[in-house]
N, C-alpha and C positions, 0 to 999 in steps of 0.2 A: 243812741246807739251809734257807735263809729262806723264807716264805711267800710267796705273790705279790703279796699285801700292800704288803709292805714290798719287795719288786725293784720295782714298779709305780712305790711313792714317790721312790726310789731313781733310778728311770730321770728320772720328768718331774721332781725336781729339779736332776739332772745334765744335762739335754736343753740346753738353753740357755747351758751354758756350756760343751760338745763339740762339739755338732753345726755341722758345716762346716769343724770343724779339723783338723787335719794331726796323724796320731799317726805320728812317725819314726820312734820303734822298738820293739821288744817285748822283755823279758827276764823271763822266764820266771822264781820266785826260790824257789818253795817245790818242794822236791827230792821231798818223802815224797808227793807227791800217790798217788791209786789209780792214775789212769792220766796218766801224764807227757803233758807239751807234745810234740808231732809234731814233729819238727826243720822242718817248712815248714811251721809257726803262727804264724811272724814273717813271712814271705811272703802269707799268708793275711788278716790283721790290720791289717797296715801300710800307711797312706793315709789319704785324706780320711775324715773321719767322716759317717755318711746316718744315715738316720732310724734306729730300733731295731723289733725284733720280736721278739714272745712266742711261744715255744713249747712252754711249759709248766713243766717243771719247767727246761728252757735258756731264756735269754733268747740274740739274738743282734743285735751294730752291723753294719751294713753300712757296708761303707770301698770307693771307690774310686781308685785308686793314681793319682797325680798327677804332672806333673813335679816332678822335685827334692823328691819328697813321701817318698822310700824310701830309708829306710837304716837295716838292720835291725843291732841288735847283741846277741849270746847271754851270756852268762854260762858 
């Protein structure tokens, strides 16, 4: 797991070029995770991008679903 450090950097150099955009969809790719993707984490995830928040060892985007902003696709 990365430091906060480095998520902190991570975030505010990613801020600027995310926020307010439109993420369509989610696929989920890495299989061996501990605990697998929820099948409604592409539901959850998908839409406008809002600002970000720290919760410690999780960071979290908040996304509000748009028109024509959703369309989710799984692998």
């Amino acid at each position: 797991m990365p430091e906060l450090p480095e998520v902190e950097a991570l975030a505010m150099a990613l801020r600027p070029w995310l926020e307010g955009r439109c993420l369509r969809s989610f696929e989920p790719r890495r299989a061996g995770l501990r605990r697998p993707f929820p099948p409604e984490a592409a539901a959850i995830v998908v839409g406008r991008l809002g600002g970000g928040s720290n919760g410690g060892p999780s960071s979290c985007s908040s996304t509000s679903a748009g028109p024509g902003c959703c369309s989710c696709t799984w692998a």
